[in-house]
Each structure stands twice: as structure tokens, then as C-alpha cells.
TORLUMVEX-75292 format. One record per residue (C-alpha): residue number from 1; residue in one letter; chain; x, y, z. Coordinates in steps of 0.5 Angstrom, whole numbers. Layout:
N
- NUM_a_A_X_Y_Z
...
END
This chain:
526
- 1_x_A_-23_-249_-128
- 2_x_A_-30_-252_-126
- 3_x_A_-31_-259_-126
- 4_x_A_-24_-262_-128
- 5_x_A_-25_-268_-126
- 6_x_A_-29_-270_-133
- 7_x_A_-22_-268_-136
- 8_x_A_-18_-274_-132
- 9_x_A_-24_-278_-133
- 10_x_A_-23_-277_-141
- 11_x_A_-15_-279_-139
- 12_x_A_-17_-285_-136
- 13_x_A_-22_-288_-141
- 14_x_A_-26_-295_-138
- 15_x_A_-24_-293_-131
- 16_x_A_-32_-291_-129
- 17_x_A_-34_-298_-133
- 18_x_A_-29_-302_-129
- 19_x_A_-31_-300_-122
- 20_x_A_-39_-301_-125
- 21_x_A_-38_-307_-126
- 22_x_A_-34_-308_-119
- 23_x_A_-41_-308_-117
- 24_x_A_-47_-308_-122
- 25_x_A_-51_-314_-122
- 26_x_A_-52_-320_-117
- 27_x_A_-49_-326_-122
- 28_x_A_-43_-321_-124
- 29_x_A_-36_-323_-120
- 30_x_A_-32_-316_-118
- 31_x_A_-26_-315_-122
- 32_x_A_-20_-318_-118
- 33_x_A_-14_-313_-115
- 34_x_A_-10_-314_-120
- 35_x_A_-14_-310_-125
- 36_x_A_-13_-304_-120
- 37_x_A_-7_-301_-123
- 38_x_A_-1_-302_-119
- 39_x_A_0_-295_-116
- 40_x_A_8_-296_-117
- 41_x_A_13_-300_-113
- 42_x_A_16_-293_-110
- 43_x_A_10_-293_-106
- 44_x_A_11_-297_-101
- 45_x_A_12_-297_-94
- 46_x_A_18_-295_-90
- 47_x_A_21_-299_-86
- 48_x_A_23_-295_-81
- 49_x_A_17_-295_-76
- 50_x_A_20_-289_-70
- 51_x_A_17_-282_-71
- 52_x_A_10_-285_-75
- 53_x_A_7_-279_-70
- 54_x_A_12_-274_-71
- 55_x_A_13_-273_-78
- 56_x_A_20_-277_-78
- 57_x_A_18_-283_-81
- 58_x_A_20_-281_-88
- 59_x_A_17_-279_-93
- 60_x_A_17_-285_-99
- 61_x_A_13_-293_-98
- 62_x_A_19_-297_-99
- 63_x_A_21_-304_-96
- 64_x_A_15_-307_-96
- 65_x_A_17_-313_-95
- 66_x_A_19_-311_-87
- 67_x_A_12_-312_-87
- 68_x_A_9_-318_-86
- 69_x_A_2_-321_-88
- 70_x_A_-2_-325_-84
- 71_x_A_1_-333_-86
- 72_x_A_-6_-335_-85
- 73_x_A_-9_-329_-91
- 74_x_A_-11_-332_-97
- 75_x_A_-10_-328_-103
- 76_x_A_-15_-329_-107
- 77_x_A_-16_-325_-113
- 78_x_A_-21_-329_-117
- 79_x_A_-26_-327_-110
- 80_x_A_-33_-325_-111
- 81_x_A_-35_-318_-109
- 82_x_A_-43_-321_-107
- 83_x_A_-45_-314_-102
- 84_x_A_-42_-309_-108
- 85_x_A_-47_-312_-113
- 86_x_A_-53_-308_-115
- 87_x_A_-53_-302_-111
- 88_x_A_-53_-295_-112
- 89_x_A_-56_-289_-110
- 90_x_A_-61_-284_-113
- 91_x_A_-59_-277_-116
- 92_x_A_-67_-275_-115
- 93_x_A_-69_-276_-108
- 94_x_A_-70_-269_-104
- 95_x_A_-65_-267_-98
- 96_x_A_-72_-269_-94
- 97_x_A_-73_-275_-96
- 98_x_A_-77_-280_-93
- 99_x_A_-76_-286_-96
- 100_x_A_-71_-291_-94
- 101_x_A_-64_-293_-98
- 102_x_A_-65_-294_-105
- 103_x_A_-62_-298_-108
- 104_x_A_-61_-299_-116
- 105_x_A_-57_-304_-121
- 106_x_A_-54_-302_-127
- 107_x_A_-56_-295_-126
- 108_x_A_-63_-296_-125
- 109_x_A_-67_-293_-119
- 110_x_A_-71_-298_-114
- 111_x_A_-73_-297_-107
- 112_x_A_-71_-302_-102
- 113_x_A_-71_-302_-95
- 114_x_A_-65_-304_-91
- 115_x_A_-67_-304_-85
- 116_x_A_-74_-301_-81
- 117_x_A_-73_-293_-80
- 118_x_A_-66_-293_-83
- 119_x_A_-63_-291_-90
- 120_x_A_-59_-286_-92
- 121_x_A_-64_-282_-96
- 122_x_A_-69_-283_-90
- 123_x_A_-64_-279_-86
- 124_x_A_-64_-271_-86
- 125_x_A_-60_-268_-90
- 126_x_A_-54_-270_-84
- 127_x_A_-48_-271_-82
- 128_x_A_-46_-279_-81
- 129_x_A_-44_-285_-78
- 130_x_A_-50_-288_-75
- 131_x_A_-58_-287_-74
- 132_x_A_-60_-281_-70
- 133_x_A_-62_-282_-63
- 134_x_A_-68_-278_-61
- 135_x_A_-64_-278_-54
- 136_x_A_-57_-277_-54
- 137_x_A_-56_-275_-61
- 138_x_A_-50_-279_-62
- 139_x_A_-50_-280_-70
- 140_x_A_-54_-278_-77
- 141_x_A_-54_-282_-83
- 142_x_A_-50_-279_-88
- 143_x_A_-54_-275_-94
- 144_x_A_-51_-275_-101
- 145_x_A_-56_-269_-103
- 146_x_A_-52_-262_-102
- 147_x_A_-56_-254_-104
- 148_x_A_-55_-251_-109
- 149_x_A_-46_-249_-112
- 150_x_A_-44_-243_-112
- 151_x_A_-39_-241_-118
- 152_x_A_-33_-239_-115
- 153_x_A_-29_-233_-118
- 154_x_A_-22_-237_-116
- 155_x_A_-17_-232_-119
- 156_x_A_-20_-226_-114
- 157_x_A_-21_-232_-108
- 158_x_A_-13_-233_-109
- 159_x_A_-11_-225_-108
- 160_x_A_-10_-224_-103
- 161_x_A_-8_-230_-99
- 162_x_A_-11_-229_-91
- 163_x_A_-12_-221_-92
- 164_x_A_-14_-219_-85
- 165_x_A_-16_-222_-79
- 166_x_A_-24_-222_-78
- 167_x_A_-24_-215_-73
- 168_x_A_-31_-211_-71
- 169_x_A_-36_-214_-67
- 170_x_A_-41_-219_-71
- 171_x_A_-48_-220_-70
- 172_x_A_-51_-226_-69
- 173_x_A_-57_-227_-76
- 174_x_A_-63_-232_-74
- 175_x_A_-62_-239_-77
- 176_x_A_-66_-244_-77
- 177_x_A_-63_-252_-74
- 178_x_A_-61_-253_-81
- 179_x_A_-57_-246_-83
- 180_x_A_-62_-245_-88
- 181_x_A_-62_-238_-86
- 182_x_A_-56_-238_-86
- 183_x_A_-53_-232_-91
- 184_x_A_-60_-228_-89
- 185_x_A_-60_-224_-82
- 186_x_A_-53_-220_-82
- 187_x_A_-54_-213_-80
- 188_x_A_-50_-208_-83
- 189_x_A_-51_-203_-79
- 190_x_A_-48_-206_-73
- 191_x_A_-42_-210_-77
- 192_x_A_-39_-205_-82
- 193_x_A_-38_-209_-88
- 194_x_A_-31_-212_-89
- 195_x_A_-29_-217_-96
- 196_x_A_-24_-222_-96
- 197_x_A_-23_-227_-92
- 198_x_A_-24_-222_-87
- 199_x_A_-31_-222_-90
- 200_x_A_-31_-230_-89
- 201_x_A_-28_-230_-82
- 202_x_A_-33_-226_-80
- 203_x_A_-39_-228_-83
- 204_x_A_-37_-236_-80
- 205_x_A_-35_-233_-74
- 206_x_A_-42_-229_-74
- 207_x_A_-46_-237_-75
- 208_x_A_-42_-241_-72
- 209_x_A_-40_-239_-65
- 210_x_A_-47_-239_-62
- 211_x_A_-50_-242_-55
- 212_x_A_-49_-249_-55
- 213_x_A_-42_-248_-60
- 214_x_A_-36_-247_-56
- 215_x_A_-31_-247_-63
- 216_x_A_-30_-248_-70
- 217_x_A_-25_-248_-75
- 218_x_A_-24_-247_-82
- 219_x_A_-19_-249_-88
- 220_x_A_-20_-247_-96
- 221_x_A_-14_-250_-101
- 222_x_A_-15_-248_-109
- 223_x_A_-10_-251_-113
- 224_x_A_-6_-255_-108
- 225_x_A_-5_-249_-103
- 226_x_A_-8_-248_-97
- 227_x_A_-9_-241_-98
- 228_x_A_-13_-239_-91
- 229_x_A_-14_-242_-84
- 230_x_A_-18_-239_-78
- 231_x_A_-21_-241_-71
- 232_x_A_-27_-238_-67
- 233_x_A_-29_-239_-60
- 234_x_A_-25_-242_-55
- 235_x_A_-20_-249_-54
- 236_x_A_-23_-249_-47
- 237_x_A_-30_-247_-45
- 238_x_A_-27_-248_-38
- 239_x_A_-20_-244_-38
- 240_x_A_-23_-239_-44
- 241_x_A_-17_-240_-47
- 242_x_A_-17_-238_-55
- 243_x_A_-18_-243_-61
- 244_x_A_-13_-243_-66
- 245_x_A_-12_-245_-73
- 246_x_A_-7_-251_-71
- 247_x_A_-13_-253_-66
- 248_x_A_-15_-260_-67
- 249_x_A_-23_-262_-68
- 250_x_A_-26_-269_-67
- 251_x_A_-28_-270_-74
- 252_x_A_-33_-277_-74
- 253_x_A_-35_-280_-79
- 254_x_A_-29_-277_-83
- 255_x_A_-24_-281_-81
- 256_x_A_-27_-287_-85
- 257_x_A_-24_-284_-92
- 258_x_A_-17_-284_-88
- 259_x_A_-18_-291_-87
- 260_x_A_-21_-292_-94
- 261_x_A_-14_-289_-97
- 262_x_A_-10_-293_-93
- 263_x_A_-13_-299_-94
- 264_x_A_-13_-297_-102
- 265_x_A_-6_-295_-102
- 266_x_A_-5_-303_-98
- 267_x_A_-9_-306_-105
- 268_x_A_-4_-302_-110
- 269_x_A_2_-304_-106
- 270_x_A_0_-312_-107
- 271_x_A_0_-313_-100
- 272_x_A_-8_-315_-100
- 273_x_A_-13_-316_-105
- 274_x_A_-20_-311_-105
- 275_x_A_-24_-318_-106
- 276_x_A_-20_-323_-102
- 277_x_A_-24_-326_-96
- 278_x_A_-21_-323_-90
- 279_x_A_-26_-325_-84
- 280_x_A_-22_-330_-81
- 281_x_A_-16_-326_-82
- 282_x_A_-19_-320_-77
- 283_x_A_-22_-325_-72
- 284_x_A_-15_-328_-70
- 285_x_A_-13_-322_-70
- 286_x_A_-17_-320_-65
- 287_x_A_-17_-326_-60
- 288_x_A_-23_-330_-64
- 289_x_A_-21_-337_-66
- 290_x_A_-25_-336_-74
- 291_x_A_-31_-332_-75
- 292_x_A_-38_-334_-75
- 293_x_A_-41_-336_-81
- 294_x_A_-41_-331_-87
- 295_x_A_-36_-326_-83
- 296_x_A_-31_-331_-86
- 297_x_A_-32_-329_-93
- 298_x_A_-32_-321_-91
- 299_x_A_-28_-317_-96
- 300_x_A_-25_-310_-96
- 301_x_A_-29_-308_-101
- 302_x_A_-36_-310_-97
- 303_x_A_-34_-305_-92
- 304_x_A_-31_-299_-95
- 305_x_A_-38_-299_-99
- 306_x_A_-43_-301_-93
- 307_x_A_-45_-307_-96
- 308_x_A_-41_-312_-92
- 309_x_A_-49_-314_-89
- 310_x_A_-47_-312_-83
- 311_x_A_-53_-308_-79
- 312_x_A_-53_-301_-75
- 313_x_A_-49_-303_-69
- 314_x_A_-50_-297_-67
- 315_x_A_-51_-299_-59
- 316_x_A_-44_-303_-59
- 317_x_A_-40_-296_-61
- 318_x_A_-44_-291_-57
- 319_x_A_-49_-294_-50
- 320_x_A_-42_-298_-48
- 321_x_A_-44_-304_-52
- 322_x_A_-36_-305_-53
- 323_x_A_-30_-304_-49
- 324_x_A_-26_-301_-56
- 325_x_A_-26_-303_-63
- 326_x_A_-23_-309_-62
- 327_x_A_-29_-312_-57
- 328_x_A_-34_-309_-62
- 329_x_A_-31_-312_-68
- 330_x_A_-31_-318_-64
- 331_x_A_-39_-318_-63
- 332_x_A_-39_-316_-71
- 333_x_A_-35_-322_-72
- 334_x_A_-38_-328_-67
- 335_x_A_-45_-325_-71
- 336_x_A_-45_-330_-77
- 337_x_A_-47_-324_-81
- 338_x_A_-42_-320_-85
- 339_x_A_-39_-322_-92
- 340_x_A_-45_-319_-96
- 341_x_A_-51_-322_-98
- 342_x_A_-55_-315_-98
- 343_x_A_-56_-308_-100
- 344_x_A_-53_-301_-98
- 345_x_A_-53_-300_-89
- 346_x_A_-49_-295_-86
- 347_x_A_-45_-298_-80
- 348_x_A_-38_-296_-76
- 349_x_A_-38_-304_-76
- 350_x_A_-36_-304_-83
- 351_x_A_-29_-298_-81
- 352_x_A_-28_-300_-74
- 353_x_A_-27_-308_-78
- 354_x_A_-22_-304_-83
- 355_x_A_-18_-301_-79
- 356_x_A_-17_-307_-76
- 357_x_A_-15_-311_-82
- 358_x_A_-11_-305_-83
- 359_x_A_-6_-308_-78
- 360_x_A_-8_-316_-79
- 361_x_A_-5_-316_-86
- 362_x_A_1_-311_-85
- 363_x_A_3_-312_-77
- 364_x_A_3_-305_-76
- 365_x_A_-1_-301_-71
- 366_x_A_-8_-298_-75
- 367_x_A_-4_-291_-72
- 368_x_A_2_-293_-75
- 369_x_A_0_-295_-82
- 370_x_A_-4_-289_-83
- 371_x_A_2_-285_-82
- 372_x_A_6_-289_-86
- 373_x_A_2_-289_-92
- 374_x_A_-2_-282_-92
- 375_x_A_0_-277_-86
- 376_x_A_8_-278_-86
- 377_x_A_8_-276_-94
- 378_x_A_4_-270_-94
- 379_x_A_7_-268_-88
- 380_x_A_2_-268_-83
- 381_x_A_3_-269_-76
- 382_x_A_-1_-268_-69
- 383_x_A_-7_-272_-71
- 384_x_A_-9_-278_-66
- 385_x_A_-14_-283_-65
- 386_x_A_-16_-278_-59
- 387_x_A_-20_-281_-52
- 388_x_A_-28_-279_-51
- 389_x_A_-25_-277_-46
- 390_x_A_-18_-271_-44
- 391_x_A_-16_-267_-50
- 392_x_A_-8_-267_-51
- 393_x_A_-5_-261_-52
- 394_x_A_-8_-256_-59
- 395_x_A_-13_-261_-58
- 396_x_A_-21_-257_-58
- 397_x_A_-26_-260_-52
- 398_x_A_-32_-262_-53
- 399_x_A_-37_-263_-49
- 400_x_A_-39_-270_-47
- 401_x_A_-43_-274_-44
- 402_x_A_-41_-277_-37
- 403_x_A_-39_-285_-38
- 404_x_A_-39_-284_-46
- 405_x_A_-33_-288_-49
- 406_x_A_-35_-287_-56
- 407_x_A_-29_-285_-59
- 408_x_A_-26_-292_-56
- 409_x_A_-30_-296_-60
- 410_x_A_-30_-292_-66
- 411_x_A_-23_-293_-68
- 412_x_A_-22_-293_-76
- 413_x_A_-29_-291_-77
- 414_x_A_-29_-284_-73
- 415_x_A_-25_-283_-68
- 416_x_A_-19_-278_-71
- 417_x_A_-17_-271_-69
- 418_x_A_-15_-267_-74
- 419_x_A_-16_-259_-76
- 420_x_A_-18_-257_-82
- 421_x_A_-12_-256_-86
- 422_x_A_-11_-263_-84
- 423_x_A_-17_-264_-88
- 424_x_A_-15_-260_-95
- 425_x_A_-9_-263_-95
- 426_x_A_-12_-270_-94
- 427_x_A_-17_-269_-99
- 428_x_A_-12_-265_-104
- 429_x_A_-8_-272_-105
- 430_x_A_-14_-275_-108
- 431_x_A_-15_-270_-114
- 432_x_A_-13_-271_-120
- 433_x_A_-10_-264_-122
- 434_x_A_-5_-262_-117
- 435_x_A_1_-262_-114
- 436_x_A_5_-265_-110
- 437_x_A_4_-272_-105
- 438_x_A_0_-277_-108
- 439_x_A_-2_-284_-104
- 440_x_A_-6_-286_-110
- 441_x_A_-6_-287_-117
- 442_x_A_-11_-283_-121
- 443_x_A_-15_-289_-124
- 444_x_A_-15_-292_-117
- 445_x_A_-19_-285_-114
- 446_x_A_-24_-285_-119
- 447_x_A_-26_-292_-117
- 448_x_A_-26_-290_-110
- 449_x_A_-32_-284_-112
- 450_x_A_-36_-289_-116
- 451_x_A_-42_-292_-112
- 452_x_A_-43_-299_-114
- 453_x_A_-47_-300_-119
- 454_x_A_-47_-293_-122
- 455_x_A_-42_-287_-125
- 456_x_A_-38_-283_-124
- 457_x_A_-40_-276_-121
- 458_x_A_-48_-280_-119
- 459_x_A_-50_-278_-111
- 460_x_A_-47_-285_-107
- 461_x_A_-42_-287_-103
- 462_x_A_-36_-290_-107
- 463_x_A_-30_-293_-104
- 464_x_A_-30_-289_-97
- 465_x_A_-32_-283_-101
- 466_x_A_-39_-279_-102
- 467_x_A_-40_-278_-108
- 468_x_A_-45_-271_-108
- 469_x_A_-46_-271_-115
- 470_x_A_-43_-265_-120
- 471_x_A_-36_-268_-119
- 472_x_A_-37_-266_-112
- 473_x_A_-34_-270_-106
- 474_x_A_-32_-271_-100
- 475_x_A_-36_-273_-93
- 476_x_A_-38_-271_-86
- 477_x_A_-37_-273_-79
- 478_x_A_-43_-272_-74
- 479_x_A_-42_-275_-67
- 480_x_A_-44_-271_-60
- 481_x_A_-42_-264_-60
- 482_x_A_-39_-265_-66
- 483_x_A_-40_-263_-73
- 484_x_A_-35_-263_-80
- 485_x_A_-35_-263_-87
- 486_x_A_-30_-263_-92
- 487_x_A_-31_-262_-99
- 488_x_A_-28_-263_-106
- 489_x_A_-32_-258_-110
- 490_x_A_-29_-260_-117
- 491_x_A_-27_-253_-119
- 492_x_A_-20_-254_-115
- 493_x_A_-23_-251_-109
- 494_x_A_-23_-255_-102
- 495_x_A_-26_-252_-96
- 496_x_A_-27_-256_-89
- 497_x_A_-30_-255_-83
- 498_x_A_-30_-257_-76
- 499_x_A_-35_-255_-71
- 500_x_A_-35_-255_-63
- 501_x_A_-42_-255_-61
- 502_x_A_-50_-257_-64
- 503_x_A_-51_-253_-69
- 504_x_A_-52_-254_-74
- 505_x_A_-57_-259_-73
- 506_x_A_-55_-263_-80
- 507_x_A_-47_-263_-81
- 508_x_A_-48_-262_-90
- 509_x_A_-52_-255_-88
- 510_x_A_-45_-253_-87
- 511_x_A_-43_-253_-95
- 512_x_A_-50_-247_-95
- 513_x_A_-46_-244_-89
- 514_x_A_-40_-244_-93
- 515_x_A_-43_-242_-100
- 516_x_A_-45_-236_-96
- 517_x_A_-39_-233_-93
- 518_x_A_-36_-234_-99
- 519_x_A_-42_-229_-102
- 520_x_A_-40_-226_-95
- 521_x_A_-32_-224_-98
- 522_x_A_-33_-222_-105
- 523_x_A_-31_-229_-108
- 524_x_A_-37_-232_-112
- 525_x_A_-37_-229_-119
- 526_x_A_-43_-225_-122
END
């Protein structure tokens, strides 16, 4: 079962040459929409709008054409994708690295400063979004660098499903800020020794819920099948009532693929092209009269893969630089950036602007597409764009800063809440070898895990996706008292976490966390 990805690669011969030469070298123009197969006329939007937040919204996408598009939209196939050209990400850069974004064309590995004290590979091995300020913590850039696998023995994992409850007292080990010690410090004198998903559950719990962290939960699917769920820690600090499974998490930068899938499942649809020039478009939607200068030209394959030339904005989305994302894709867009002319950046710019063309093609709210589209299929109900903020109810508190409104800005680049099972079966509809509902075709999924510029399975950010290499991918989500991974592991196994609190201080050190609860429950081979 391991790396299966290959295998679909295999059935759709010419998919990674194609996406390559989406954004391989300067001089070369994008492949227009159409070359992106059409992922089926039966999945288009439902024209029903009522219930899109309660699951009733119906199950199918059909009678697109109760969806306008913007008349003012110019549908150009033929539009060149300047800001995905030329870039991809190393494979051989240390999780610790120190070096600013490197950027490749063809393939080729070069070092490229994007920007003075940022770069993805400059960051630690982190979480997402933005920067980190030294200050407030808000955000870390994301790192495309995981530890060492574990190979999973996956027939004993699925027998038997969510054995037990976590029982015993477990002792807190000593670990470092990144979790590097993280399988090391159980003292089995003190926590009898217990296998299973009860050995999961304990050792997470044992990591997870420390000071500082207030909750955290976990889902593992195989196959397609969720087949174990758990919560630790309390919903409430104040009201000490118990997190549960069903509790929902702020999940960051993780809401970007959400919003990348929807807008993939708009391209396969017809209803907008990858590499149509959309500035305009956005900036009347958002109150502005045009966009200034190269904001005209944006596309949608500029933002999903950081390459729109848009900077860090970050003090627009988290030191009150913006009322809501509306205001901040206004700054974005007066700005006379954008519209590509540069290498990789990591900016929540670039998602809060998709989003925001999310509702200027189809007329819907970004909400109510994203149900329409992805959560309503596959069932999913209860997930919001939460406040910073009053949590609803099932909804985890975390601890905020007074006066901050970052989850108002956010929008569709960080500003869900969902659990962790959310996350699986949001992840579980991009794999090729399950079952059940899928928003996108095979062919268009493998696009999306190809950095511009590179292959299929190379470390990078694709089309909303991080690519981790090995057939991993996924991504992570860090904001204050918030940290999420979720992660494909390319073996029909994927895992998500969600945490409450500071720790761990880099989001991806929850992929080492997890391989040693699986080591904790018996479940990797040898």
C-alpha cells in the first residue's frame, strides 16, 4: 500500500509534464484552462442555496447556470501565467535552514531572496501563514521539510477500530519546543503500558495537553474510513468542560487548500479559467472602481501558488491593518503589485483575494460555495469562518490576545474551524485510491501537488498544497494559541491534528509527534 500515488501517476501519463510546463520558464506561456480535463458536467453546483451550513444543500453540483459570472470577467484561456514560471522548491535543504527561498527553473536549484528575513526554507521547520513575530507569535512560514517516515503495519492499525478509551494517568515526558523528544520520556512505571489506539491516545494526550495547551484533538482515516477520533483537554479553560471529538479547532493556514479546491472544482466546472486575468473582477467586487496597475493582470494560479508578486502583508491581517478581508484585498489591490513578475512569497494576501473571487465569478458567499462544491458532498456540517473572537457551540476557545481580529481578515486564507475528522475527509477526497466523493479529477489533484517548475512528489507548494516529498502532502496551520497539521502520508493513511495552545512551537513537529504515538500503539511495522 506504500506510495501509491506513482501508481495513479502511471494511469495519467503526461499530467506532471503538463503542470511543469504551467510554470517552467519565464518565456513560457501557462497552459490554458481547457488543457485541464474537465472534471465532469455532473459536478456542477446545486442550485439550491438553502442549507449550504446544515448539510441539506444537496449532494450533487448541478445547474451551474443559476450561477452568474461576473459580465465584466474576461475569459481568456490563452492568458500567461508570468508569477508561476521558473520556481520550485529544493528537496535538499535542512528543516533548519537558514537560507532565504530558493527558487529553481526547469528543476534546477538556485537561491533567491524574496524578500529581506523571509523565505520558506528560512523559517523553521513551521507551522504557516506569515513571518513569525518575535512579539506576538502570530504566524510561521510554512516549511516543506518533514522527519524521518515511519512505515506503517496498516492491516493491524485497521483491527480494531477506536479499541478503548486512553485510561491511566499518563506522565508528561521532557521535550523540547519542536517535540524532537517527543517518543523518549514515558515513564512506564507510572503509565501502565496500554497498545492500540488507547496507546495513541495516551501518548498524544501525555505530549499534547501541557501548560500552555488547553486542547487538542486527533483524527487517523486509512483507506477512505475514518477509523479513530479523539479529544483531550477541556473546550472551555474557564468552564472546564471536556473537549470532544466533535469539538471544532481553529485550523489557519489550513483553510488555504479549502479554498484551493473550490476554486479547482470552479476551473474544471468552466466557470473561470486558471490563467484568466481577474484583478479587475475582484476590485469592483470589493467596492474598488479597477485595480491599480499589475492587480489587473492577477490570476488564480498566481495565488494559489504564492506567486501573485504580492508581499507579506502580514501587518494587514494581524496588528488591525484591515476591518475584514474585504478591506484587506483592498489595500492588496490599490497597491499596483500583484499580477506576478516575481518568484515564491508566502502572503495570506494571495487566499483572502481568492476567496474573494470565489464569490465575484459565481455570486455566492466564499461560505456558501465552499459547501456547495466540497463540504455538502462529503457530508460535512458545522464548520464556519469562526470570529477571533465568541466560539459557537462545539467550538474549542482558544486563547486570544485582546483587541486582535485576525480571524476577520483571514477569510479564505485562514479563518475556518473545523475538527480533525473534517480534515481527513477533506484530504481523503483528494486521493486517488478511495472511495467515495470526489470534487476533483485525478488528473487536476495531480496538478495541484506539483510545485511550478518542478515534479511530482518534489518538496514545494503546489496549487494550495504542500508537497513534502515522498508522495507526502498536506499542509499546516499556525496562528496565536493554534497549531494543525494534516497529512496525506501517501500510504492510504491520513492523520490530522489540531491543538489549543503554544506547543508545539513549529506546527510540522506534529508529524514526529504523531509517528511516535503510532510507535506508542503498536501500529509501525517491524
Amino acid at each position: 500500500m506504500r506510495r501509491r500515488i506513482a501508481l495513479a501517476l502511471a494511469l495519467t501519463a503526461g499530467v506532471s509534464a503538463a503542470s511543469c510546463a504551467a510554470g517552467r520558464a519565464d518565456d513560457t506561456v501557462s497552459r490554458p484552462v481547457s488543457s485541464i480535463p474537465d472534471g465532469g458536467s455532473d459536478r456542477t453546483p446545486s442550485s439550491d442555496d438553502d442549507g449550504v451550513r446544515d448539510g441539506t444543500g444537496g449532494g450533487s453540483r448541478s445547474g451551474v447556470e443559476s450561477m452568474p459570472t461576473d459580465a465584466d470577467v474576461a475569459l481568456d484561456d490563452e492568458g500567461a501565467d508570468s508569477a508561476s514560471a521558473g520556481d520550485a522548491r529544493s528537496t535538499g535543504s535542512a528543516p533548519d535552514a537558514t537560507t532565504d527561498d530558493a527558487t529553481v527553473g526547469d528543476g534546477s536549484v538556485g537561491v533567491e531572496s524574496v524578500e529581506e528575513g523571509t523565505g520558506d526554507v528560512g523559517a523553521p521547520a513551521a507551522g504557516d501563514e506569515e513571518e513569525v513575530d518575535e512579539e506576538e507569535g502570530d504566524t510561521e512560514e510554512p516549511s516543506f521539510d518533514l522527519g524521518p517516515d515511519v512505515v506503517l503495519d496498516v492491516d493491524v492499525a485497521r483491527f480494531p477500530t477506536d479499541d478503548a478509551g486512553i485510561g491511566g494517568e499518563p506522565t508528561t515526558p521532557v521535550v523540547d519546543d519542536a517535540g524532537g523528544a517527543a517518543g523518549d520520556a514515558v515513564d512506564e512505571a507510572q503509565a501502565p503500558a496500554v497498545s492500540g489506539w488507547s496507546g495513541v491516545d495516551r501518548f498524544l494526550e501525555s505530549i499534547l495537553i501541557r501548560p500552555g495547551n488547553t486542547a487538542a484533538s486527533v483524527a487517523v482515516s486509512i483507506d477512505g474510513d475514518v477509523v479513530h477520533s479523539a479529544a483531550f483537554g477541556v473546550r472551555d479553560p474557564i468552564t472546564g468542560d471536556r473537549a470532544e471529538p466533535q469539538d471544532r479547532f481553529r485550523i489557519a493556514s489550513i483553510s488555504k487548500p479549502i479554498t484551493a479546491i473550490t476554486v479547482m472544482a470552479l476551473v474544471e466546472d468552466g466557470v473561470i479559467g486558471l490563467d484568466d486575468p481577474l484583478g479587475d473582477a475582484i476590485a469592483r467586487h470589493v467596492g474598488l472602481a479597477e485595480a491599480n496597475g499589475a492587480s489587473a493582470n492577477l490570476t488564480l494560479r498566481q495565488l494559489l501558488t504564492h506567486r501573485s508578486g504580492f508581499g507579506k502583508y502580514d501587518g494587514t491581517f494581524f496588528r488591525g491593518g484591515a476591518a475584514d478581508c474585504i478591506d484587506a484585498a483592498r489595500a492588496g489591490l490599490s497597491s499596483g503589485v500583484g499580477g506576478g513578475g516575481g518568484g515564491y512569497v508566502y502572503s495570506n494576501m494571495n487566499f483572502c483575494v481568492a476567496g474573494l473571487a470565489i464569490e465575484a465569478v459565481t455570486g455566492l458567499d466564499y461560505e456558501q460555495a465552499v459547501y456547495r462544491y466540497l463540504l455538502t458532498p462529503l457530508g460535512i456540517t458545522g464548520m464556519r469562518l469562526a470570529p477571533t473572537f465568541d466560539p459557537g457551540p462545539d467550538e474549542i476557545q482558544h486563547v486570544t490576545t485582546p483587541g486582535r481580529n485576525y480571524m476577520e481578515t483571514l477569510g479564505g486564507a485562514g479563518a475556518w474551524v473545523a475538527t480533525p475528522t473534517d480534515l481527513v475527509t477533506i484530504f481523503d477526497s483528494l486521493d486517488v485510491d478511495s472511495g467515495g466523493f470526489k470534487p476533483l479529477s485525478v488528473e487536476t489533484v495531480l496538478a495541484m501537488l506539483i510545485p511550478p517548475g518542478g515534479t511530482l512528489g518534489q518538496q514545494g507548494y503546489g496549487l494550495g498544497v504542500i508537497s513534502y516529498g515522498d508522495d507526502r502532502y498536506g499542509h499546516t496551520g499556525t496562528i496565536e494559541s493554534t497549531h494543525a497539521m494534516v497529512l496525506n502520508r501517501g500510504d492510504g493513511v491520513i492523520w490530522a491534528i489540531t491543538v489549543a495552545g503554544q506547543f508545539p512551537g513549529e506546527s510540522t513537529a506534529l508529524e514526529r509527534i504523531m509517528n511516535d504515538a503510532f510507535a506508542a500503539g503498536g501500529f509501525v511495522a517491524g
